[in-house]
PyMOL Python script that loads the backbone (N, CA, C, O; Angstrom):
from pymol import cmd

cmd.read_pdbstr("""\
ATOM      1  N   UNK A   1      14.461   4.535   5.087  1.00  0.00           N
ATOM      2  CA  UNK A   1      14.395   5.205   3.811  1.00  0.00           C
ATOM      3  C   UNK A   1      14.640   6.694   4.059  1.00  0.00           C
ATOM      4  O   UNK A   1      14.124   7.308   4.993  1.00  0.00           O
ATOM      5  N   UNK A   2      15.432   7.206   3.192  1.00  0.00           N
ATOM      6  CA  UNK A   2      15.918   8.674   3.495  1.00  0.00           C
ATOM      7  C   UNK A   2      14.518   9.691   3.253  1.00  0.00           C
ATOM      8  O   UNK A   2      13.696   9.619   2.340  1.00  0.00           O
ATOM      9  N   UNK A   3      14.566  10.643   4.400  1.00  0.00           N
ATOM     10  CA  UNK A   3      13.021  11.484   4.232  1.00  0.00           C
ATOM     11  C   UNK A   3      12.951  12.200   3.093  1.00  0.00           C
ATOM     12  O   UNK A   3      11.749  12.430   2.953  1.00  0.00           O
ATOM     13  N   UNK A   4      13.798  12.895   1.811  1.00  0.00           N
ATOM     14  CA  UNK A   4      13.331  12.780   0.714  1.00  0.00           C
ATOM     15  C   UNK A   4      12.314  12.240  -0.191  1.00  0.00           C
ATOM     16  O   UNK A   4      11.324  12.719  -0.745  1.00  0.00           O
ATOM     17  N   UNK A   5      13.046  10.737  -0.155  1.00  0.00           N
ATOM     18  CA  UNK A   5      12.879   9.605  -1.199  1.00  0.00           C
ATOM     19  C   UNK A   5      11.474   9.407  -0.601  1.00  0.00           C
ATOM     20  O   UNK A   5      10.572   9.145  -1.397  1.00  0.00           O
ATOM     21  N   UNK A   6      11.271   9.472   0.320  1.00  0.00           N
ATOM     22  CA  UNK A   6       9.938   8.845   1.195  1.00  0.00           C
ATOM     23  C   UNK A   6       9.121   9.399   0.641  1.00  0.00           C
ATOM     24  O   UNK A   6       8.247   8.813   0.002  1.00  0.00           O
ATOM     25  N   UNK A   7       9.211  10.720   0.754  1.00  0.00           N
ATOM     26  CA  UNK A   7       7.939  11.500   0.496  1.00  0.00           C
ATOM     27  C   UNK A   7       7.886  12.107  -0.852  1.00  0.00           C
ATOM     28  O   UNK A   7       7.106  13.033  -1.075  1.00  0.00           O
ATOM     29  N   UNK A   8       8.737  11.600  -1.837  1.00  0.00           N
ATOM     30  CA  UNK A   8       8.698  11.658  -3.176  1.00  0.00           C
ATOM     31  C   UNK A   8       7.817  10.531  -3.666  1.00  0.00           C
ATOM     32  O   UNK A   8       6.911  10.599  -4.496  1.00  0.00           O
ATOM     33  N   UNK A   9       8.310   9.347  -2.909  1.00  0.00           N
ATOM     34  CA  UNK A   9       7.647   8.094  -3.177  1.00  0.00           C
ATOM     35  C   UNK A   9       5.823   8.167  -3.116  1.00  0.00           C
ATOM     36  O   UNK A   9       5.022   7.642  -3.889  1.00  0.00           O
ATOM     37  N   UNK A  10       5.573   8.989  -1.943  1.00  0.00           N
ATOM     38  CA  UNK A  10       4.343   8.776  -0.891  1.00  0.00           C
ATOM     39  C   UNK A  10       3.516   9.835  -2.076  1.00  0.00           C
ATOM     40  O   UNK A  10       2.325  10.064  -1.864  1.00  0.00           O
ATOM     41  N   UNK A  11       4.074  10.355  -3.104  1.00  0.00           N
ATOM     42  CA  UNK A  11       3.254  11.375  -4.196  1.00  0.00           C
ATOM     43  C   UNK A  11       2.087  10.522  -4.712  1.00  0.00           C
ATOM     44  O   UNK A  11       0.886  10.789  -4.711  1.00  0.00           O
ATOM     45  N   UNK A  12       3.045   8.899  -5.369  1.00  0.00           N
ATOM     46  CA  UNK A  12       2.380   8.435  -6.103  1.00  0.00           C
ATOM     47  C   UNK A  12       2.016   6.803  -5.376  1.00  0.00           C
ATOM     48  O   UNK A  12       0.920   6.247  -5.446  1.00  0.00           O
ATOM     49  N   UNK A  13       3.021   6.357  -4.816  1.00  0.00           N
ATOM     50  CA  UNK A  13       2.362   5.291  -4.100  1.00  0.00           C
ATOM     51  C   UNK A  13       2.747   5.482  -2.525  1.00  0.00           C
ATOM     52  O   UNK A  13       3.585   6.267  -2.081  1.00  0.00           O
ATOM     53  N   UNK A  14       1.739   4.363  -1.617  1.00  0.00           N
ATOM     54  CA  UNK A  14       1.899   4.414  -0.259  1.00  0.00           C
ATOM     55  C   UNK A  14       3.445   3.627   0.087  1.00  0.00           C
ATOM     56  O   UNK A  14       3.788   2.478  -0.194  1.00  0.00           O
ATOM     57  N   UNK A  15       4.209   4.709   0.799  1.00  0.00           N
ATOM     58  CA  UNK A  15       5.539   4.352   1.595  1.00  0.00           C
ATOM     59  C   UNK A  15       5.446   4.205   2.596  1.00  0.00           C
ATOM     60  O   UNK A  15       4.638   4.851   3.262  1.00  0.00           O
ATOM     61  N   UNK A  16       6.194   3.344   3.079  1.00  0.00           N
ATOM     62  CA  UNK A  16       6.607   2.772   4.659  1.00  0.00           C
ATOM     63  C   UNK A  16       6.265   3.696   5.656  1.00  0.00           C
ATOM     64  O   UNK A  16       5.567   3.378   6.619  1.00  0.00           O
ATOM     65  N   UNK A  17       6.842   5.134   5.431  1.00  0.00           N
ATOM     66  CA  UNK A  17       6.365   6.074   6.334  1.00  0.00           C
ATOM     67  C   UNK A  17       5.353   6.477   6.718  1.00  0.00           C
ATOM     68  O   UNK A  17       5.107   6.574   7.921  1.00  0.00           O
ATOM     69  N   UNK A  18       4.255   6.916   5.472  1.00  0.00           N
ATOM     70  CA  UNK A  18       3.171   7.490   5.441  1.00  0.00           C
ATOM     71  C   UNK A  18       2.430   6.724   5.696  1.00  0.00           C
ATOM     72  O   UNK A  18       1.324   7.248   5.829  1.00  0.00           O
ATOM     73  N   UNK A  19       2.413   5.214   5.923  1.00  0.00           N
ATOM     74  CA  UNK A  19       1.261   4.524   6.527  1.00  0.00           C
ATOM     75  C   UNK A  19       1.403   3.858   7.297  1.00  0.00           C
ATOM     76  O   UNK A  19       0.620   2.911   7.381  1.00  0.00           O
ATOM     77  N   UNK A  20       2.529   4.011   8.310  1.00  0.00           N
ATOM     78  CA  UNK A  20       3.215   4.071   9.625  1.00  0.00           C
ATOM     79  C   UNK A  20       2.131   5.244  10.283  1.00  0.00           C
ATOM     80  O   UNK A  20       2.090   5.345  11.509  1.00  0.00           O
ATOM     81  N   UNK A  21       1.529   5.851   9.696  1.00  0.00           N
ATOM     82  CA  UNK A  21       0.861   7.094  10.559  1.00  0.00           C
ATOM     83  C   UNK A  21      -0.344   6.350  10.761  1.00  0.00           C
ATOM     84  O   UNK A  21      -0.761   6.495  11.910  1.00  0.00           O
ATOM     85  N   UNK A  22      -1.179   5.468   9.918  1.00  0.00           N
ATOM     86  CA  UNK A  22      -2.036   5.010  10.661  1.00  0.00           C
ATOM     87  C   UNK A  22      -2.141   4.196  11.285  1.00  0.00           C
ATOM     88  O   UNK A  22      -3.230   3.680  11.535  1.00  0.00           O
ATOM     89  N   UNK A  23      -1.017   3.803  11.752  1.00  0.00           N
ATOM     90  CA  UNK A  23      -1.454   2.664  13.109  1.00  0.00           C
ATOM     91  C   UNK A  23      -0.959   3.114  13.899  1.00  0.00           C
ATOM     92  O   UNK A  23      -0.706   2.238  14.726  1.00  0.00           O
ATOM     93  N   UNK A  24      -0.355   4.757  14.448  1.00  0.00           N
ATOM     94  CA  UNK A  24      -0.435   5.603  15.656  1.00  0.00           C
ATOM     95  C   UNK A  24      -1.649   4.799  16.393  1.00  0.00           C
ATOM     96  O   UNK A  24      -2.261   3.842  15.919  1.00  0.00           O
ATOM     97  N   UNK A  25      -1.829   5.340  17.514  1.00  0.00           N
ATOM     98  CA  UNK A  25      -2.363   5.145  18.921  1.00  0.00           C
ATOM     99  C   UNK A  25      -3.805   5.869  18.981  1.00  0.00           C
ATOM    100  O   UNK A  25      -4.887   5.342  19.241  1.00  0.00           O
ATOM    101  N   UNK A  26      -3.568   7.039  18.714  1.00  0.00           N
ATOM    102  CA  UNK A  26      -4.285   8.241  18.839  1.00  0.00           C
ATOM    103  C   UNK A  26      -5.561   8.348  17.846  1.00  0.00           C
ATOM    104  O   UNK A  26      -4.943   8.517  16.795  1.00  0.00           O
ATOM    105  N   UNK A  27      -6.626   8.360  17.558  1.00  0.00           N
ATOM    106  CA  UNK A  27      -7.300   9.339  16.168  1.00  0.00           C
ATOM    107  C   UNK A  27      -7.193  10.535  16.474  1.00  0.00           C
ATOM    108  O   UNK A  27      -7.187  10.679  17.697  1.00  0.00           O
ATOM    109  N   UNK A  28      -7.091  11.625  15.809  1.00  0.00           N
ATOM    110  CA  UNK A  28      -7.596  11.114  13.933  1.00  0.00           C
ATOM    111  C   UNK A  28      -6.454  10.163  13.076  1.00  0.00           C
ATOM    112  O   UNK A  28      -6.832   9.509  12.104  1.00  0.00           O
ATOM    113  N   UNK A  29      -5.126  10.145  13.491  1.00  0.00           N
ATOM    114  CA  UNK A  29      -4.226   9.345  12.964  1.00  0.00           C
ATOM    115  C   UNK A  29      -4.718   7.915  12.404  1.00  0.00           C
ATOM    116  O   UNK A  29      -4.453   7.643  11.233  1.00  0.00           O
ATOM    117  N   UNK A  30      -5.366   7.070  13.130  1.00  0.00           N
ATOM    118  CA  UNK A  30      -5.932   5.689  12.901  1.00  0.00           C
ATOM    119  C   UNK A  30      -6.904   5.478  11.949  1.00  0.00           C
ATOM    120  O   UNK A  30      -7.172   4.433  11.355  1.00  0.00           O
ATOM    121  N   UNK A  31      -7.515   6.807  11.841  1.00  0.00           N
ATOM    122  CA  UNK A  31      -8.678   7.062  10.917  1.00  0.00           C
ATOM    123  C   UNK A  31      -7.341   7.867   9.109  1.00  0.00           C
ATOM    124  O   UNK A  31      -7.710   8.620   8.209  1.00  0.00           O
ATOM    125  N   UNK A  32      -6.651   7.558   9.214  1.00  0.00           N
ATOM    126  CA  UNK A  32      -5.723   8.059   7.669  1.00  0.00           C
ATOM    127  C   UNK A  32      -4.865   7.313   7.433  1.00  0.00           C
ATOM    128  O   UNK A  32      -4.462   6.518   8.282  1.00  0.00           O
ATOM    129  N   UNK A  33      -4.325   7.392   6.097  1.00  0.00           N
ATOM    130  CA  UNK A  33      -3.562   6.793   5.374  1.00  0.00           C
ATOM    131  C   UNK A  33      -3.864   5.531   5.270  1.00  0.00           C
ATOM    132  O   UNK A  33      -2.898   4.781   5.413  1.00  0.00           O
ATOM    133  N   UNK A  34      -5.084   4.930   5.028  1.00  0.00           N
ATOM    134  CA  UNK A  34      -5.147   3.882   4.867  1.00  0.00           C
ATOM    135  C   UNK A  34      -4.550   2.945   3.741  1.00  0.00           C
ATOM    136  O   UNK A  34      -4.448   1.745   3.995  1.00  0.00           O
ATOM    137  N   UNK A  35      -4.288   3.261   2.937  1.00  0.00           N
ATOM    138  CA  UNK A  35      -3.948   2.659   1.285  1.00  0.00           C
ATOM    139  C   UNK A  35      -2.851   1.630   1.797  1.00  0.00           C
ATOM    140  O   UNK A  35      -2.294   1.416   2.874  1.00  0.00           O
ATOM    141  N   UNK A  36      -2.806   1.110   0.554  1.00  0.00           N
ATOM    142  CA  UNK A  36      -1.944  -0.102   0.281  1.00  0.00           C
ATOM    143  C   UNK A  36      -0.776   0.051  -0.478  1.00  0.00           C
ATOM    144  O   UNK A  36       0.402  -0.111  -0.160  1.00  0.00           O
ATOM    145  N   UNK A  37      -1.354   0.428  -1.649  1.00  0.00           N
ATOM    146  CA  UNK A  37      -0.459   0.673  -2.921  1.00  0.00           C
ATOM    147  C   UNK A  37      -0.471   1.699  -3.557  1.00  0.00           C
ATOM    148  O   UNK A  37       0.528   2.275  -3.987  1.00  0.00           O
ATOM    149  N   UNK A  38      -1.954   2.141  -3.726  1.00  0.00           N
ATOM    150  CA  UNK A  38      -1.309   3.879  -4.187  1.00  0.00           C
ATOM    151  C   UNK A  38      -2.329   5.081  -3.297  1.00  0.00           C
ATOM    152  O   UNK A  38      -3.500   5.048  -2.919  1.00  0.00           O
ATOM    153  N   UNK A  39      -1.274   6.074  -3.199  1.00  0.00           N
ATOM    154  CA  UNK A  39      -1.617   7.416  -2.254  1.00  0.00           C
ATOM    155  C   UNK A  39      -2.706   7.952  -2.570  1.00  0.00           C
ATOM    156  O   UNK A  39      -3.532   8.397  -1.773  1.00  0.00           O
ATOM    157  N   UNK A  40      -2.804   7.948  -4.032  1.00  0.00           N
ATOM    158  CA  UNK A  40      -4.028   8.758  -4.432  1.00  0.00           C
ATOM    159  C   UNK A  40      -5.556   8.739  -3.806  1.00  0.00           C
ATOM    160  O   UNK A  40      -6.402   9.621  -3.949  1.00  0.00           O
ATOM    161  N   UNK A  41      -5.683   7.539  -3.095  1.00  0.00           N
ATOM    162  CA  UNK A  41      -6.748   7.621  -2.434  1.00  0.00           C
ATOM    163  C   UNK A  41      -7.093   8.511  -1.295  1.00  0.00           C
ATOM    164  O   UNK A  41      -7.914   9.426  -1.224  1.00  0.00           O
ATOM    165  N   UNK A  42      -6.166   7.961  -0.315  1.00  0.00           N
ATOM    166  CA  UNK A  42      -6.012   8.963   0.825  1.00  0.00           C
ATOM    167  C   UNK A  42      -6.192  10.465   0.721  1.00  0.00           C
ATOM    168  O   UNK A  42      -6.631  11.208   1.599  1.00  0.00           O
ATOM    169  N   UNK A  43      -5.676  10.871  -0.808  1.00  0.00           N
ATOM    170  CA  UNK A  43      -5.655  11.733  -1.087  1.00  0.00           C
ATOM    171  C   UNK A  43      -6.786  12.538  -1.530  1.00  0.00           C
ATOM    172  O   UNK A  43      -7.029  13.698  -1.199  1.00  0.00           O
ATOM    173  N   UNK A  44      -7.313  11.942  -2.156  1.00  0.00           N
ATOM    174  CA  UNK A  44      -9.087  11.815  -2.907  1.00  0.00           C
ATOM    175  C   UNK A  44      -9.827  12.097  -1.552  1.00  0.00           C
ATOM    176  O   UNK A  44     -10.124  13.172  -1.033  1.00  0.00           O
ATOM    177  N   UNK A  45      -9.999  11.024  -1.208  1.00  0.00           N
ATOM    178  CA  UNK A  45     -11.190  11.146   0.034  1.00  0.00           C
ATOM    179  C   UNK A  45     -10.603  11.639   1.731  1.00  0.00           C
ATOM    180  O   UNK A  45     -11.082  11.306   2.815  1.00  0.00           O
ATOM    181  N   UNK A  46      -9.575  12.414   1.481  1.00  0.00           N
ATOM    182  CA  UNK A  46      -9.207  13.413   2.362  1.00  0.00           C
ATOM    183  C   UNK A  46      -8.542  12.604   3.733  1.00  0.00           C
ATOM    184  O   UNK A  46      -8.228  13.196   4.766  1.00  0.00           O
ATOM    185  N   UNK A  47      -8.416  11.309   3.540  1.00  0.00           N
ATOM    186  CA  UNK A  47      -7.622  10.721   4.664  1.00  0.00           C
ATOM    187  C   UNK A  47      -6.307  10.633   4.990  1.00  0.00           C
ATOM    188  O   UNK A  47      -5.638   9.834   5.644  1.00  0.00           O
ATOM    189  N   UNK A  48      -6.028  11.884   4.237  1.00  0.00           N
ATOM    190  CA  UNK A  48      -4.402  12.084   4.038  1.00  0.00           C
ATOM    191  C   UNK A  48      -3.879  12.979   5.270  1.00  0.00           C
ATOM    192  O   UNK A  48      -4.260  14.119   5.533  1.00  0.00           O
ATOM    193  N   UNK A  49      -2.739  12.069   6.103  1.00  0.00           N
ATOM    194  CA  UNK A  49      -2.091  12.860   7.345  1.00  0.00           C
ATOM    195  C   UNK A  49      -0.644  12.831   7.436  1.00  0.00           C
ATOM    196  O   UNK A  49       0.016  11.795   7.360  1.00  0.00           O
ATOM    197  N   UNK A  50      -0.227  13.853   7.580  1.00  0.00           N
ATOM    198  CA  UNK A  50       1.539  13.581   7.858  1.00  0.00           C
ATOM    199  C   UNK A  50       1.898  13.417   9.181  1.00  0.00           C
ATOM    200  O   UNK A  50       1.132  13.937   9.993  1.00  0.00           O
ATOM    201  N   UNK A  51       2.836  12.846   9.601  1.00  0.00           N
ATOM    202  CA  UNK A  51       3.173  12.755  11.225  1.00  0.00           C
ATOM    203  C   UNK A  51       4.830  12.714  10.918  1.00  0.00           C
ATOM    204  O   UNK A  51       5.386  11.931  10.147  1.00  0.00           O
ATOM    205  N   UNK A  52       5.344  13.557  11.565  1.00  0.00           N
ATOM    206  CA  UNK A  52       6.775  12.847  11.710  1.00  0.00           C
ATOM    207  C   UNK A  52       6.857  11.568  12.732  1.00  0.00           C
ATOM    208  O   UNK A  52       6.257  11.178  13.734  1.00  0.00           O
ATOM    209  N   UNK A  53       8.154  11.058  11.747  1.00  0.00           N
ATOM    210  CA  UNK A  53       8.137   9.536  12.023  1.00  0.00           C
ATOM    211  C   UNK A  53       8.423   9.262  13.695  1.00  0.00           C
ATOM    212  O   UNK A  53       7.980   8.298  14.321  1.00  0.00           O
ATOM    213  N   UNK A  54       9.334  10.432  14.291  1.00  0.00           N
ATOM    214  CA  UNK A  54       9.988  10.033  15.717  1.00  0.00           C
ATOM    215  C   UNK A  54       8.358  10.088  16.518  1.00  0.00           C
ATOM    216  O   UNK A  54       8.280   9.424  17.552  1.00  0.00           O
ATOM    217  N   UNK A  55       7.452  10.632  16.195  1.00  0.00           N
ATOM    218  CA  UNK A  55       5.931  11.163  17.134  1.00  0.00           C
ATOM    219  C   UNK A  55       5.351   9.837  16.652  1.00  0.00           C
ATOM    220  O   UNK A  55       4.224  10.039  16.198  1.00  0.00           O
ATOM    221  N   UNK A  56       5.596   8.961  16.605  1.00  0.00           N
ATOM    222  CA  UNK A  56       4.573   8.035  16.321  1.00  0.00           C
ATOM    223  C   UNK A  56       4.175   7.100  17.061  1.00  0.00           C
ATOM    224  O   UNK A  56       3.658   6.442  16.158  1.00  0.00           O
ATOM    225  N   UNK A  57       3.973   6.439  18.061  1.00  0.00           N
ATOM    226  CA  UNK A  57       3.454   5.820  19.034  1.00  0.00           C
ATOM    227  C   UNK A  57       2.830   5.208  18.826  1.00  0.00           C
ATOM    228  O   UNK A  57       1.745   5.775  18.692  1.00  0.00           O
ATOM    229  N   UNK A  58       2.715   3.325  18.544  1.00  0.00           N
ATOM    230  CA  UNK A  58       1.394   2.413  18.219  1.00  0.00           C
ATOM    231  C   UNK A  58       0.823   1.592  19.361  1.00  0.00           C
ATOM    232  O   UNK A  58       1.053   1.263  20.525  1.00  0.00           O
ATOM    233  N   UNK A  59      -0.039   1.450  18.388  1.00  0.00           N
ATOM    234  CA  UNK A  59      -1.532   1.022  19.725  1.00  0.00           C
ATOM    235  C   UNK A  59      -2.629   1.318  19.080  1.00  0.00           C
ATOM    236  O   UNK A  59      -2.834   1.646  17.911  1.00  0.00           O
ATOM    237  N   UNK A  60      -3.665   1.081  20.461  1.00  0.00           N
ATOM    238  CA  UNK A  60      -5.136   1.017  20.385  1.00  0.00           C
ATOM    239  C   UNK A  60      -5.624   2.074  21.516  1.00  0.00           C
ATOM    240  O   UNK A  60      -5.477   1.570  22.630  1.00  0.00           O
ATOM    241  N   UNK A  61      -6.006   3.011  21.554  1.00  0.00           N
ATOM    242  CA  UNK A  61      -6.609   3.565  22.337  1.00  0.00           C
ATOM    243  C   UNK A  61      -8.298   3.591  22.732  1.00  0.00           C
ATOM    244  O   UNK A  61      -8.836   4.539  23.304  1.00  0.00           O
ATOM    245  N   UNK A  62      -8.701   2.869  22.481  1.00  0.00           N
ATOM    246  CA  UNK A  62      -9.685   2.661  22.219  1.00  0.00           C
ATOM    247  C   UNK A  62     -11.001   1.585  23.124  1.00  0.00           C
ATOM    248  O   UNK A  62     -12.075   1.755  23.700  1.00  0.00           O
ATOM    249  N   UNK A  63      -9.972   0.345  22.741  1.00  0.00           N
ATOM    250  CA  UNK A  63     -11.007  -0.829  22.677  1.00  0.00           C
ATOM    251  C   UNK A  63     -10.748  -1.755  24.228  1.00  0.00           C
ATOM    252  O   UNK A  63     -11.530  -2.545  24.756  1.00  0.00           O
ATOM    253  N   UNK A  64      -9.338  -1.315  24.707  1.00  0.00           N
ATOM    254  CA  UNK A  64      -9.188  -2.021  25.796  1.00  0.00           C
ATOM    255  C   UNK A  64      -8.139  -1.396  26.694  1.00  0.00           C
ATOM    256  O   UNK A  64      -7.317  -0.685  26.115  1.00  0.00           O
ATOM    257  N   UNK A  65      -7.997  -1.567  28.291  1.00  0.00           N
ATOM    258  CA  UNK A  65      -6.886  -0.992  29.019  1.00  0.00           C
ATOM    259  C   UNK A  65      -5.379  -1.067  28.046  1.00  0.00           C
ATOM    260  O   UNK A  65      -5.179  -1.770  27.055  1.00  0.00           O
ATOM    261  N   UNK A  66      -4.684  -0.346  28.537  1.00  0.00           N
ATOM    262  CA  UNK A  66      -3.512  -1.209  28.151  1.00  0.00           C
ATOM    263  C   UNK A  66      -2.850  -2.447  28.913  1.00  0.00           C
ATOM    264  O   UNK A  66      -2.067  -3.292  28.481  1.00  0.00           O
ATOM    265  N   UNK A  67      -3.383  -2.296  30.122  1.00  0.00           N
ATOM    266  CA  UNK A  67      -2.917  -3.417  31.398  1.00  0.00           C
ATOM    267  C   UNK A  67      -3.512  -5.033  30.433  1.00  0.00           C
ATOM    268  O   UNK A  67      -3.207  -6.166  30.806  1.00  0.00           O
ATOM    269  N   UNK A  68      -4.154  -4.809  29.515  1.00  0.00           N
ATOM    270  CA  UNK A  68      -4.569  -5.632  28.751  1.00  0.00           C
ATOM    271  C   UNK A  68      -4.392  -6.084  27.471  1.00  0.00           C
ATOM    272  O   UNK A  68      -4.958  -6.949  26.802  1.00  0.00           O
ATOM    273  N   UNK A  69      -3.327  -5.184  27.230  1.00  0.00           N
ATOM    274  CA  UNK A  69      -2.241  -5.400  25.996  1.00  0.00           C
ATOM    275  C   UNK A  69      -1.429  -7.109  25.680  1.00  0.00           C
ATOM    276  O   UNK A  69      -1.171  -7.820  24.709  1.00  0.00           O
ATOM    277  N   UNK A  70      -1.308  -7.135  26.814  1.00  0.00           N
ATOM    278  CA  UNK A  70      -0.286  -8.584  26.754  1.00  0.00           C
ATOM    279  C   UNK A  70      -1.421  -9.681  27.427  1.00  0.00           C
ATOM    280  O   UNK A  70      -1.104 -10.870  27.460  1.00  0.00           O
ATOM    281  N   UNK A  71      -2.530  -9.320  27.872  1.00  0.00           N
ATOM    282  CA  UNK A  71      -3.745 -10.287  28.257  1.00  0.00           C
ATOM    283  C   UNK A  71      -4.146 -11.165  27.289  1.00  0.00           C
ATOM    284  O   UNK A  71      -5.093 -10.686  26.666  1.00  0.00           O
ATOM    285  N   UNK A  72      -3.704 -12.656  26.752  1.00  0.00           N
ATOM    286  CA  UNK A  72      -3.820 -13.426  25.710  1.00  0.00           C
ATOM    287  C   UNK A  72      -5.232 -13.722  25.188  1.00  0.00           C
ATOM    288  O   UNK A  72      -5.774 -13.705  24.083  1.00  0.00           O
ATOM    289  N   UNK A  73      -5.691 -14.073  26.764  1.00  0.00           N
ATOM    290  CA  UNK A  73      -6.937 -14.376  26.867  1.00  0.00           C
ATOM    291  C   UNK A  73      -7.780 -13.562  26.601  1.00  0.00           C
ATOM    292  O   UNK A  73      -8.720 -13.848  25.859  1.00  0.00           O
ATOM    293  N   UNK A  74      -7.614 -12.256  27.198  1.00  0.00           N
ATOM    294  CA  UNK A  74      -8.607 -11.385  27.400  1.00  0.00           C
ATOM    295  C   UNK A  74      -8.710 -11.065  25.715  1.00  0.00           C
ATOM    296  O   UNK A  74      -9.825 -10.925  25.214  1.00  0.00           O
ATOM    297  N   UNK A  75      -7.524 -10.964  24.914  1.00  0.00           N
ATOM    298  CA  UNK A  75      -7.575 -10.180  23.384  1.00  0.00           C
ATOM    299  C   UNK A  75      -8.380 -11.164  22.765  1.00  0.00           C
ATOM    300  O   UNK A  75      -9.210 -10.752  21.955  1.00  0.00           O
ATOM    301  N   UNK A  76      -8.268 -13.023  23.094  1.00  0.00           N
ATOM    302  CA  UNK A  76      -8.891 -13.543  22.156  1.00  0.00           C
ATOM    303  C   UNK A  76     -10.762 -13.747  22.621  1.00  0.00           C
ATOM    304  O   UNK A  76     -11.534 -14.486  22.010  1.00  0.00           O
ATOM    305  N   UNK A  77     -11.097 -12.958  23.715  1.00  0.00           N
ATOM    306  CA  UNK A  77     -12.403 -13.026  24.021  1.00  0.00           C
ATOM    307  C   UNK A  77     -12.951 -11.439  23.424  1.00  0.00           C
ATOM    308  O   UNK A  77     -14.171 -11.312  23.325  1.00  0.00           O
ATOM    309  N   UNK A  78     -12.249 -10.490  23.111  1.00  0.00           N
ATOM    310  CA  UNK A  78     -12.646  -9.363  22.560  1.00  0.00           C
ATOM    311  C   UNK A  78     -13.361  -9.176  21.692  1.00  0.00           C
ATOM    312  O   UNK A  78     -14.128  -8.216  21.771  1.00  0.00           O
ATOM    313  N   UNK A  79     -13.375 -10.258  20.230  1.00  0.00           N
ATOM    314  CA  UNK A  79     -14.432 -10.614  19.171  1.00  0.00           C
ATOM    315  C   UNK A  79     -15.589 -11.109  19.491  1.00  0.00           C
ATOM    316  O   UNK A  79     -16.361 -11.238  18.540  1.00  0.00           O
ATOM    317  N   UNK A  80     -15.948 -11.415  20.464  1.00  0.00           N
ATOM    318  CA  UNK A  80     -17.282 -11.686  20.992  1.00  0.00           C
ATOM    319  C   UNK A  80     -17.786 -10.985  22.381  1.00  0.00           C
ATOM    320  O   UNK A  80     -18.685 -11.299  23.161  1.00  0.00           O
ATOM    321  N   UNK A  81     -17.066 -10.159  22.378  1.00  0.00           N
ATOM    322  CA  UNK A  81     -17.628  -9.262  23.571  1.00  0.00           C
ATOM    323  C   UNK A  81     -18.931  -8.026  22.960  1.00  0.00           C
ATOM    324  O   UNK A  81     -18.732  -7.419  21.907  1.00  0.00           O
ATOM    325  N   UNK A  82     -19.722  -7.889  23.473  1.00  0.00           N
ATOM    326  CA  UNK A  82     -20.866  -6.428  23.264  1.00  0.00           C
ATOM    327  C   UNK A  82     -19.418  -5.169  22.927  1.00  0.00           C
ATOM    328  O   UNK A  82     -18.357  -4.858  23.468  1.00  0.00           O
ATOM    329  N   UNK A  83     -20.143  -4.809  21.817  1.00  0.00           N
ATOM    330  CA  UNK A  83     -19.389  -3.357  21.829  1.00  0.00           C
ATOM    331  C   UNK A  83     -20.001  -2.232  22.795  1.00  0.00           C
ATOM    332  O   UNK A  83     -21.200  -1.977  22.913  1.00  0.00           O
ATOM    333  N   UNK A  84     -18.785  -1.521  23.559  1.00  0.00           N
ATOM    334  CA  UNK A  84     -19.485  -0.287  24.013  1.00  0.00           C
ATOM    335  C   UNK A  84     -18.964   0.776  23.627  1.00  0.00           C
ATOM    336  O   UNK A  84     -17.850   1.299  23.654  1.00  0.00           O
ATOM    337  N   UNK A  85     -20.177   1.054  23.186  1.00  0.00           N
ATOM    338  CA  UNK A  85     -20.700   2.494  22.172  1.00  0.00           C
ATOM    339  C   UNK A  85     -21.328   3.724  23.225  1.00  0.00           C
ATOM    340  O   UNK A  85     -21.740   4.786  22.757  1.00  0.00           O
TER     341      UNK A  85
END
""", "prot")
cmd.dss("prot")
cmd.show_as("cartoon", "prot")
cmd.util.cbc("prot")
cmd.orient("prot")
């Protein structure tokens, strides 16, 4: 979608782009743009982030190695593992 139209779009409802930013890798990115259908939320309760699109990098930084990315097993034992906090 041409970066105009995108972010004309992203005024009033959530576009492809703008919520491409939250499933970056990184927080605070993961923590914004959550919406579905319309922007105004994000907008409201301040979870509103821009990223250009080429910086965007997805993932989890978080919850597991990455050597454990493609671990089948290991991802489907993750829902019952202790969280560490």
């Amino acid at each position: 979608m041409p970066k105009g139209l995108d972010k004309a779009i992203s005024y009033i409802l959530v576009s492809p782009n703008m919520h491409k930013v939250h499933h970056h890798w990184k927080q605070p990115f993961t923590d914004s743009n959550y919406g579905a259908v319309l922007s105004i939320w994000d907008r409201l309760f301040g979870t509103f982030m821009k990223l250009d699109i080429k910086d965007i990098r997805y993932g989890i930084d978080k919850h597991y190695s990455n050597d454990k990315d493609e671990d089948f097993m290991a991802l489907m034992k993750k829902p019952f593992q202790k969280l560490d906090i």
